[in-house]
SENURO-158578 format. One record per residue: residue number from 0; residue in one letter; x, y, z of N, C-alpha, C in turn. Coordinates in steps of 0.05 Angstrom, whole numbers, plus 5000, padded with zeros to 4 digits. Atoms other than C-alpha are relative to their C-alpha. Layout:
N
+-----+------+------+------+------+------+------+------+------+------+------+
:  nr : rest :  n_x :  n_y :  n_z : ca_x : ca_y : ca_z :  c_x :  c_y :  c_z :
+-----+------+------+------+------+------+------+------+------+------+------+
: NUM :    A :    X :    Y :    Z :    X :    Y :    Z :    X :    Y :    Z :
...
+-----+------+------+------+------+------+------+------+------+------+------+
***
This chain:
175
+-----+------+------+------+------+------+------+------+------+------+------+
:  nr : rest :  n_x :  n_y :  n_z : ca_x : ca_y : ca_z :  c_x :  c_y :  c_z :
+-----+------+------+------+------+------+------+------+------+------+------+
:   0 :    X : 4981 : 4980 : 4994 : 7211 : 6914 : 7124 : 4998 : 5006 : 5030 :
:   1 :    X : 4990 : 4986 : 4967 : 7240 : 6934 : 7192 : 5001 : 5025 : 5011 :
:   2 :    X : 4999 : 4977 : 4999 : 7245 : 6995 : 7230 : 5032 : 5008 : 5001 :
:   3 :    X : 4965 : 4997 : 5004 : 7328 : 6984 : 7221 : 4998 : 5000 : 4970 :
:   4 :    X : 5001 : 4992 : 5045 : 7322 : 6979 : 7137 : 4982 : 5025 : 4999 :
:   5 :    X : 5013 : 4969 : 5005 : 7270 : 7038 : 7140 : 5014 : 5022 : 5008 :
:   6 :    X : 4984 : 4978 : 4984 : 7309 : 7080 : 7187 : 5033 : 5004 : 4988 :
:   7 :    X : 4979 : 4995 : 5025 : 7375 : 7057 : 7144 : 5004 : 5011 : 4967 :
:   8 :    X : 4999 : 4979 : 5035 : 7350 : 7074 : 7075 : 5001 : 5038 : 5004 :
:   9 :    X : 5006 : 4971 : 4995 : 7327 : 7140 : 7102 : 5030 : 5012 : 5003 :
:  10 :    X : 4976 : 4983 : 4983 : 7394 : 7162 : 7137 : 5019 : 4993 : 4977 :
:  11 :    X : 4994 : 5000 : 5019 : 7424 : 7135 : 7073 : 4996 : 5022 : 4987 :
:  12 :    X : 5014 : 4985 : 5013 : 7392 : 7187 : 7035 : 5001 : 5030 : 5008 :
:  13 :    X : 4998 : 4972 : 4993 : 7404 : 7243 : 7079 : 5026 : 5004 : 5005 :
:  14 :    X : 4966 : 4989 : 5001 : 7476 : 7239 : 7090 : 5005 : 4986 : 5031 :
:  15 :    X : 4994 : 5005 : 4984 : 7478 : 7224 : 7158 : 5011 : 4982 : 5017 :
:  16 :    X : 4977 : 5019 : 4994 : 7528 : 7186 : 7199 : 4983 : 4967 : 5011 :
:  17 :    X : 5008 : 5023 : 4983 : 7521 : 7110 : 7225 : 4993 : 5011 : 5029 :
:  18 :    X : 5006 : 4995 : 4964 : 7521 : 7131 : 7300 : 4971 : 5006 : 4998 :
:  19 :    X : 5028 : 4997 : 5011 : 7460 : 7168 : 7285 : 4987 : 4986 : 4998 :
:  20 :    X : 5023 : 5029 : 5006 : 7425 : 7112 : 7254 : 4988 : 4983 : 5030 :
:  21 :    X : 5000 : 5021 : 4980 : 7439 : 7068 : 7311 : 4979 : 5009 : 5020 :
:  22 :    X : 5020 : 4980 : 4971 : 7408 : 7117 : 7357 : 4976 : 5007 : 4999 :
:  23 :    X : 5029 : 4994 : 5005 : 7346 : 7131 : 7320 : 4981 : 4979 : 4998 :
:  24 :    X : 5010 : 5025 : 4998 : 7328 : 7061 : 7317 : 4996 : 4998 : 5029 :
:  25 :    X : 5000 : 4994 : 4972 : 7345 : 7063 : 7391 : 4971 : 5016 : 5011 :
:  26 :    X : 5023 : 4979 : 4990 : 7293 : 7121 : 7402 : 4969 : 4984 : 4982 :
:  27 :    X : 5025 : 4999 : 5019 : 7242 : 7104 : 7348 : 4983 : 4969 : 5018 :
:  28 :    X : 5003 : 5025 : 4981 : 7242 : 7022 : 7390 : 4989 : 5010 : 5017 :
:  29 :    X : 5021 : 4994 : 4969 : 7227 : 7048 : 7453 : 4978 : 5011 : 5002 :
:  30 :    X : 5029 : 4989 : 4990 : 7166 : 7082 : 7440 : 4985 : 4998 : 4976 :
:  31 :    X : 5024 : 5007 : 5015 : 7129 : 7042 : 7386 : 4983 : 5001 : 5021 :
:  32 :    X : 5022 : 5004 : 4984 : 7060 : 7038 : 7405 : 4991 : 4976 : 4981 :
:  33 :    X : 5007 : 5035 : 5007 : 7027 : 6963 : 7405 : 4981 : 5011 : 4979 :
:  34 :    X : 5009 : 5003 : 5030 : 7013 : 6947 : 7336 : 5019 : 5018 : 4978 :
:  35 :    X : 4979 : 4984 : 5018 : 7055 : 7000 : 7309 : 5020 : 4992 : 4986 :
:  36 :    X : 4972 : 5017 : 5026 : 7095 : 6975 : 7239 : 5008 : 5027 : 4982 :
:  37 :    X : 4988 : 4985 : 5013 : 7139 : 7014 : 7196 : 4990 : 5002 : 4968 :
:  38 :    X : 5005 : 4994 : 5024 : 7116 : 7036 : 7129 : 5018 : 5013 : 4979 :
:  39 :    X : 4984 : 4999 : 5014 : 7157 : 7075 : 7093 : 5015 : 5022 : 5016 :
:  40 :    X : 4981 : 4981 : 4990 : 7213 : 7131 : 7109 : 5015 : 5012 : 4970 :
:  41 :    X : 4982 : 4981 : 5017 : 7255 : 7190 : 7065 : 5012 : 5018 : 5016 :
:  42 :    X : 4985 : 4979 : 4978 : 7299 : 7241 : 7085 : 4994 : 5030 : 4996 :
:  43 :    X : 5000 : 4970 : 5005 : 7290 : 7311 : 7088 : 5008 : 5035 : 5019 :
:  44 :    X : 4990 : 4994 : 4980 : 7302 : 7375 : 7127 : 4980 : 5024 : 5013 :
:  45 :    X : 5015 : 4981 : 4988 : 7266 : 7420 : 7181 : 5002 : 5026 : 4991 :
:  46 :    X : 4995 : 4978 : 4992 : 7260 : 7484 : 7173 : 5027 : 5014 : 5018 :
:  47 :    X : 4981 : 4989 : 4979 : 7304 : 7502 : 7237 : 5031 : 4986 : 5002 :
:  48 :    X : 4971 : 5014 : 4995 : 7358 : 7454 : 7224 : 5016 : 5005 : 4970 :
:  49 :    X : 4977 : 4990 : 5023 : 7419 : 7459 : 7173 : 4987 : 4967 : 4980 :
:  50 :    X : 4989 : 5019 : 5015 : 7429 : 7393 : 7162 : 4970 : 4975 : 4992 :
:  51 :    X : 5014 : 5016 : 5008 : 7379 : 7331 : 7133 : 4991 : 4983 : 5022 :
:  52 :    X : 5008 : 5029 : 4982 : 7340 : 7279 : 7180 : 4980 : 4979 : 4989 :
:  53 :    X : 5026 : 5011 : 5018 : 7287 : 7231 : 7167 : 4980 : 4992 : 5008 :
:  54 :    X : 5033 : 4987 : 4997 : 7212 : 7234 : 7158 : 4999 : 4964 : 5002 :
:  55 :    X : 4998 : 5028 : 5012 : 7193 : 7155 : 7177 : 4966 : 5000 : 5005 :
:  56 :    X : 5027 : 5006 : 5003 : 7113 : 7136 : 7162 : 5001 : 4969 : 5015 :
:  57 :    X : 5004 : 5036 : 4982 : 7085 : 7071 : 7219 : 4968 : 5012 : 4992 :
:  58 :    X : 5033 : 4994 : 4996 : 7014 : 7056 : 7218 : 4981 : 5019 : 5011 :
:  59 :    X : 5006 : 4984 : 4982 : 7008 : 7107 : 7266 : 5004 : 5028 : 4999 :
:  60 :    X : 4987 : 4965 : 4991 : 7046 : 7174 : 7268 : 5018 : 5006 : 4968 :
:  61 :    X : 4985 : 4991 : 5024 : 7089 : 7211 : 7218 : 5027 : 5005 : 5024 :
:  62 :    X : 4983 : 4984 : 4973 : 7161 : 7222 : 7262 : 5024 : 5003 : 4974 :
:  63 :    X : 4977 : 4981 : 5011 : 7219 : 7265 : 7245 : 5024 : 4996 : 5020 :
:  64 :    X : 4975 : 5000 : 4973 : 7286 : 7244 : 7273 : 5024 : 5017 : 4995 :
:  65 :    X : 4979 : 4986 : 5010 : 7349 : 7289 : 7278 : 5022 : 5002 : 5015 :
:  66 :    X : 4979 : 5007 : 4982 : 7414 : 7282 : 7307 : 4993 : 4990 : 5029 :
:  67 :    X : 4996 : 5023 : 4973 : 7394 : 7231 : 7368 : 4972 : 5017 : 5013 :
:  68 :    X : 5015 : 4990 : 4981 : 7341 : 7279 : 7391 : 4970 : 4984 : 5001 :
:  69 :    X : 5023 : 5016 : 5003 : 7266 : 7243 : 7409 : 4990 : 5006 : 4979 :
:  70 :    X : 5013 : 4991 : 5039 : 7227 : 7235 : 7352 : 4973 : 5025 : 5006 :
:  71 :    X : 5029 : 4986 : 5006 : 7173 : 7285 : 7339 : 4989 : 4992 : 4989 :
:  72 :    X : 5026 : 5017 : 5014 : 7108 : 7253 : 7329 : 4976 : 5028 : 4992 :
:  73 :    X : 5024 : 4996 : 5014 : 7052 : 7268 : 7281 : 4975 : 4987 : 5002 :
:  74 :    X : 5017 : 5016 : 4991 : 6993 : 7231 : 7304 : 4986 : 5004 : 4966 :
:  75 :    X : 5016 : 5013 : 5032 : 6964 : 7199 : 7228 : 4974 : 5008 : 5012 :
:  76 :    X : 5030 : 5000 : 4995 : 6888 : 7207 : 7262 : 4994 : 5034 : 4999 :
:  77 :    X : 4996 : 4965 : 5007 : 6903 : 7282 : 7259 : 5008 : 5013 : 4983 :
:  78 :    X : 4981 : 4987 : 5019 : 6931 : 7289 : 7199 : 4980 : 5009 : 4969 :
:  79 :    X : 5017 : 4993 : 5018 : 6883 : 7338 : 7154 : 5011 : 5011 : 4974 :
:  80 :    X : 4984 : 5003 : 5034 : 6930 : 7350 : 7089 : 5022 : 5007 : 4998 :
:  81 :    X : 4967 : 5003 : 5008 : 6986 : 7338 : 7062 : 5004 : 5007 : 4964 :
:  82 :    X : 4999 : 4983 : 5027 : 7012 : 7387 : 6995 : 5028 : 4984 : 4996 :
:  83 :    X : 4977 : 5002 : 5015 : 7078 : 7382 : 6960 : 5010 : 5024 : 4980 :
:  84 :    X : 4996 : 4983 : 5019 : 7108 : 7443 : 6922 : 5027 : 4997 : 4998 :
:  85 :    X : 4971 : 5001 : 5015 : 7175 : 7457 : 6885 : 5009 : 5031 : 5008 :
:  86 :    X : 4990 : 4974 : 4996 : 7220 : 7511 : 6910 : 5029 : 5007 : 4984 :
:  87 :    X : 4974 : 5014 : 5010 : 7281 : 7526 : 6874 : 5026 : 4995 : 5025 :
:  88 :    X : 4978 : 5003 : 4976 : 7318 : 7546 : 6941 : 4999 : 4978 : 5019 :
:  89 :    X : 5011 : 5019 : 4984 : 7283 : 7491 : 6986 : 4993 : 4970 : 4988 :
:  90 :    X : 4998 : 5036 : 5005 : 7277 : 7434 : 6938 : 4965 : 4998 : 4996 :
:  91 :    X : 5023 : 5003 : 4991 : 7214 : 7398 : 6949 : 4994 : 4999 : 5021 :
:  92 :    X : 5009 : 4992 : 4978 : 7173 : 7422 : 7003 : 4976 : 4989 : 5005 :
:  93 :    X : 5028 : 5018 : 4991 : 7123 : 7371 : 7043 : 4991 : 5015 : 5020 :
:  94 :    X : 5014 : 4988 : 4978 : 7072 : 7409 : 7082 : 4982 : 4982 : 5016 :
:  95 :    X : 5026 : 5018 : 4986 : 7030 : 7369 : 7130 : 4982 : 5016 : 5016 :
:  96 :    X : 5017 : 4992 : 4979 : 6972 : 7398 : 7169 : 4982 : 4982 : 5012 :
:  97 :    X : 5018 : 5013 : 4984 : 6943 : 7371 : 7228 : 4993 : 5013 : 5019 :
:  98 :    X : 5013 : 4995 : 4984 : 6903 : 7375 : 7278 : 5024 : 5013 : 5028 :
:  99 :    X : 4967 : 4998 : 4984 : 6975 : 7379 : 7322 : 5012 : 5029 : 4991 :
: 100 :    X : 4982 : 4982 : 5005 : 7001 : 7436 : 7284 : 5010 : 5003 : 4967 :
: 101 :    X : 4995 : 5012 : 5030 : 7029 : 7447 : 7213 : 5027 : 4998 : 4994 :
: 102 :    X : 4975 : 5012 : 5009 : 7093 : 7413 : 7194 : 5010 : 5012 : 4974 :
: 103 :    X : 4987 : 4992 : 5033 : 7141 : 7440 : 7134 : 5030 : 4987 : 5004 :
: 104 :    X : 4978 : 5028 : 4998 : 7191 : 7386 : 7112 : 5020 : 5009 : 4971 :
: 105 :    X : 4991 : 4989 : 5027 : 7242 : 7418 : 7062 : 5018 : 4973 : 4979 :
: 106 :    X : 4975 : 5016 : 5012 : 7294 : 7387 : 7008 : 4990 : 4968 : 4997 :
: 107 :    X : 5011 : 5030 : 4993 : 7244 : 7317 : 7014 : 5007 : 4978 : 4973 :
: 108 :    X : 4998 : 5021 : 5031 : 7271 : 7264 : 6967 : 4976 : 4980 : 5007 :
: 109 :    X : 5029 : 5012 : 5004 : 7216 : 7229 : 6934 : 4974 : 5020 : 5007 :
: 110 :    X : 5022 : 4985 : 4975 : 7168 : 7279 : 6967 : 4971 : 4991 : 4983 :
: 111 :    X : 5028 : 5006 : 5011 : 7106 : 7267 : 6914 : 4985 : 4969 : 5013 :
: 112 :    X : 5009 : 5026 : 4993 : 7108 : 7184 : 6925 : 4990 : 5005 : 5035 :
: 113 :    X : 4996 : 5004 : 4964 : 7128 : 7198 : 7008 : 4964 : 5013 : 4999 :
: 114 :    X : 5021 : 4980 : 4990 : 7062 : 7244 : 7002 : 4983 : 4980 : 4996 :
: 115 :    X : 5023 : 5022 : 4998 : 7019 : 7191 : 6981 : 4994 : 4988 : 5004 :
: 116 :    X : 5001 : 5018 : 4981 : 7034 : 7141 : 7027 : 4991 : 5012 : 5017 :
: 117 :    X : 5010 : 4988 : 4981 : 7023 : 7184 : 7080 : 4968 : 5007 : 4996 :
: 118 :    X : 5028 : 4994 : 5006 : 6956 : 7215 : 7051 : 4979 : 4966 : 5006 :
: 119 :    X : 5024 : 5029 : 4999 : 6928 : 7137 : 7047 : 5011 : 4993 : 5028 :
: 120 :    X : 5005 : 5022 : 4972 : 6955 : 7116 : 7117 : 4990 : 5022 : 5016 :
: 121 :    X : 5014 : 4976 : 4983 : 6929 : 7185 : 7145 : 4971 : 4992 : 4999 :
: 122 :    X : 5028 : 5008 : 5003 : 6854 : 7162 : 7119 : 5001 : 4975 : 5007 :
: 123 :    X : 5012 : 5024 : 4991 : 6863 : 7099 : 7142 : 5004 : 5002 : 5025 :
: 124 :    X : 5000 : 4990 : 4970 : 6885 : 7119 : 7217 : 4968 : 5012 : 5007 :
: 125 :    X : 5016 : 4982 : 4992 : 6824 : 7177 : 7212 : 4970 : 4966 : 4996 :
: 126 :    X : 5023 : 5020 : 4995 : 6776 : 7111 : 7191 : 5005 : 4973 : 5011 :
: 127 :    X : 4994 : 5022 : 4982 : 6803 : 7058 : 7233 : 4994 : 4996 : 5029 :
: 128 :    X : 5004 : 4992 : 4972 : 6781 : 7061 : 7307 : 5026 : 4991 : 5015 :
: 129 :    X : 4978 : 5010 : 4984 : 6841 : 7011 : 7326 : 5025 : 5024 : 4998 :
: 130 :    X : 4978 : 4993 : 5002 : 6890 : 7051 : 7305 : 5010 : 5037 : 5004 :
: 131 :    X : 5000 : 4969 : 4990 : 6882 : 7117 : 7349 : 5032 : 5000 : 4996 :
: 132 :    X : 4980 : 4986 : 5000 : 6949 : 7154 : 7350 : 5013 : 4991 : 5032 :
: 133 :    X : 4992 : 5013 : 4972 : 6956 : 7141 : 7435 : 4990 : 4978 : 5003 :
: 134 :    X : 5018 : 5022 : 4992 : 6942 : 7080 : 7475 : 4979 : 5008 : 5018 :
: 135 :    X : 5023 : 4997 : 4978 : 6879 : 7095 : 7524 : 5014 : 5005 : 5020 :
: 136 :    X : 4985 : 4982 : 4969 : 6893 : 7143 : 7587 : 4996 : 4970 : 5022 :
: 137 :    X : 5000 : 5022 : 4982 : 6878 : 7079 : 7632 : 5026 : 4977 : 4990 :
: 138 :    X : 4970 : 5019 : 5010 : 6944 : 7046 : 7593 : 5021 : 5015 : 5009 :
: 139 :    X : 4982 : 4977 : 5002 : 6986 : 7111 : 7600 : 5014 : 4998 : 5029 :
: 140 :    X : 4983 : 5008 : 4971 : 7037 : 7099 : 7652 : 5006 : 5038 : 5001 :
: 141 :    X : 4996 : 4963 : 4992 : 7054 : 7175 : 7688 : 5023 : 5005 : 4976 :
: 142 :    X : 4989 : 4987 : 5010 : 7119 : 7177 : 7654 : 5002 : 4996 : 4969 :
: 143 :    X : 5003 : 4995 : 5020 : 7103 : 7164 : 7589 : 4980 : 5022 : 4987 :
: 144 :    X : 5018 : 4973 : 4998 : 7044 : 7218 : 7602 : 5024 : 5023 : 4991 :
: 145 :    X : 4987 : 4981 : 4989 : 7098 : 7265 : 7626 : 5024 : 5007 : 4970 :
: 146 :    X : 4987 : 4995 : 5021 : 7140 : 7255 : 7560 : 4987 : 4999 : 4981 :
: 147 :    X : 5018 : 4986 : 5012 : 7079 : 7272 : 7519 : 4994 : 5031 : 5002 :
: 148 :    X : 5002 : 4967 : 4995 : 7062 : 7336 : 7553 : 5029 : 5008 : 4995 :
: 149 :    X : 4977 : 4988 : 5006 : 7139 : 7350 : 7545 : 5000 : 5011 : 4973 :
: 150 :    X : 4992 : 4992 : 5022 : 7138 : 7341 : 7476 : 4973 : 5018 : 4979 :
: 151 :    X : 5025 : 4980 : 5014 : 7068 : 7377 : 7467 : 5012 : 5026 : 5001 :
: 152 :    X : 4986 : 4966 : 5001 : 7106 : 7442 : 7503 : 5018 : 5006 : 4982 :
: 153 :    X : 4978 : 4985 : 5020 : 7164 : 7437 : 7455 : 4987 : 5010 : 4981 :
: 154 :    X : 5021 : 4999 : 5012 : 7111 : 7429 : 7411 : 4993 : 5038 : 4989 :
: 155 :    X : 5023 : 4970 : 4997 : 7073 : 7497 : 7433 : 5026 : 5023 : 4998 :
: 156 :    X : 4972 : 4995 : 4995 : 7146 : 7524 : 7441 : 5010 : 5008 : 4978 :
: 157 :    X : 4995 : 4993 : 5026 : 7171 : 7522 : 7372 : 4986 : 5009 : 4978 :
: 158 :    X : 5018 : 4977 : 5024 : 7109 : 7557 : 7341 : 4983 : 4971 : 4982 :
: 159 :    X : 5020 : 5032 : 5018 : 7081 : 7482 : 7317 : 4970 : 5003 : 5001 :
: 160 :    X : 5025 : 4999 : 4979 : 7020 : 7488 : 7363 : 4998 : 5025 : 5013 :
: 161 :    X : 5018 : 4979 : 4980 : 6972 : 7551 : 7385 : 4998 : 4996 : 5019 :
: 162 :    X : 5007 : 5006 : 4975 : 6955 : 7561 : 7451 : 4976 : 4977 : 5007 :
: 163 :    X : 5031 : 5016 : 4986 : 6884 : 7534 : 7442 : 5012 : 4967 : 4986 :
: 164 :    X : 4992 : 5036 : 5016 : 6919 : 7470 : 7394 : 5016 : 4989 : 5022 :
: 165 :    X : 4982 : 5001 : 4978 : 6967 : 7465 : 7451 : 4982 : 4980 : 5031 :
: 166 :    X : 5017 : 5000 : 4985 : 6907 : 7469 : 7507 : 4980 : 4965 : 4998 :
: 167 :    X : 5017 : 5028 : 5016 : 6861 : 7414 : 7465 : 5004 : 4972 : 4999 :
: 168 :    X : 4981 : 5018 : 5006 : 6921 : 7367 : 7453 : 5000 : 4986 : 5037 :
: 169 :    X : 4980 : 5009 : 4969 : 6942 : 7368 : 7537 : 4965 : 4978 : 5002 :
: 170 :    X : 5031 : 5021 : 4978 : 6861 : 7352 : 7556 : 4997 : 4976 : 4985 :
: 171 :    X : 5015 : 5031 : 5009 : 6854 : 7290 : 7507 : 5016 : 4978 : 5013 :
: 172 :    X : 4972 : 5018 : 4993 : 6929 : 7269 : 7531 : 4982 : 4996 : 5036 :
: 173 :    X : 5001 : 4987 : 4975 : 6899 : 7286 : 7610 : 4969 : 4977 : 5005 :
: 174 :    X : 5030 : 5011 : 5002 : 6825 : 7258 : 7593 : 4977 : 5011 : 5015 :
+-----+------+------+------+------+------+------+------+------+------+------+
***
């Protein structure tokens, strides 16, 4: 599987237009990290947004894409549990907590299976050494730095990340 059939079933699933698609593939391409493969993907919806996007699982991260905007990453090596409950207004509701912040993923089709992929590639990120979440600050070109700390402040910004989770996050990105 590809990150175009993963990123298509998903956007399948949530409603959302071709354009879209095209563009999340677009975004999600430019900033694999080496080694980084696609595992699985579903759709579901933020909290803050109306409409559906989708949750896609790589060896690496958990990311959330939504109308064209960068993906929000979940770094898998940070990722200390992941629930699932039943709402009747919200559907099924995937909670993730990590070390990053705690994620709430509403309306999640599939959400039990999606959870258990994630749970096994989260323990295999946390016992893998290759498969840190960044590449090493001596790889880190400035502006891919610079669009890290961006997306740590949105991060800290939208109530994801505390000050001190916020703080913790910049010095490992910083070294």
């Amino acid at each position: 599987m590809d990150w175009t059939d993963l990123i298509d079933t998903a956007f399948e699933a949530s409603g959302n237009s071709r354009a879209n698609r095209a563009e999340a593939v677009r975004d999600v391409e430019a900033n694999v990290i080496d080694g980084e493969k696609p595992v699985a993907s579903t759709a579901g919806r933020h909290p803050d947004h109306f409409r559906k996007g989708v949750l896609v699982l790589t060896t690496h991260r958990l990311l959330f894409l939504k109308d064209g905007k960068p993906p929000v990453p979940v770094p898998l090596a940070a990722v200390t549990d992941v629930t699932v409950t039943r709402t009747k207004l919200n559907g099924e509701v995937l909670m993730v907590v990590a070390l990053t912040g705690s994620h709430r993923f509403e309306d999640v089709v599939k959400a039990d299976f999606f959870a258990e992929q994630l749970r096994v590639a989260a323990r295999s990120a946390r016992n893998t050494p290759k498969a840190l979440p960044t590449a090493p600050a001596a790889d880190t070109t400035g502006e891919q730095l610079i669009g890290q700390l961006e997306r740590l402040a949105a991060l800290r910004g939208s109530g994801a990340l505390t000050e001190d989770e916020f703080t913790r996050a910049k010095q490992r990105l910083i070294g």
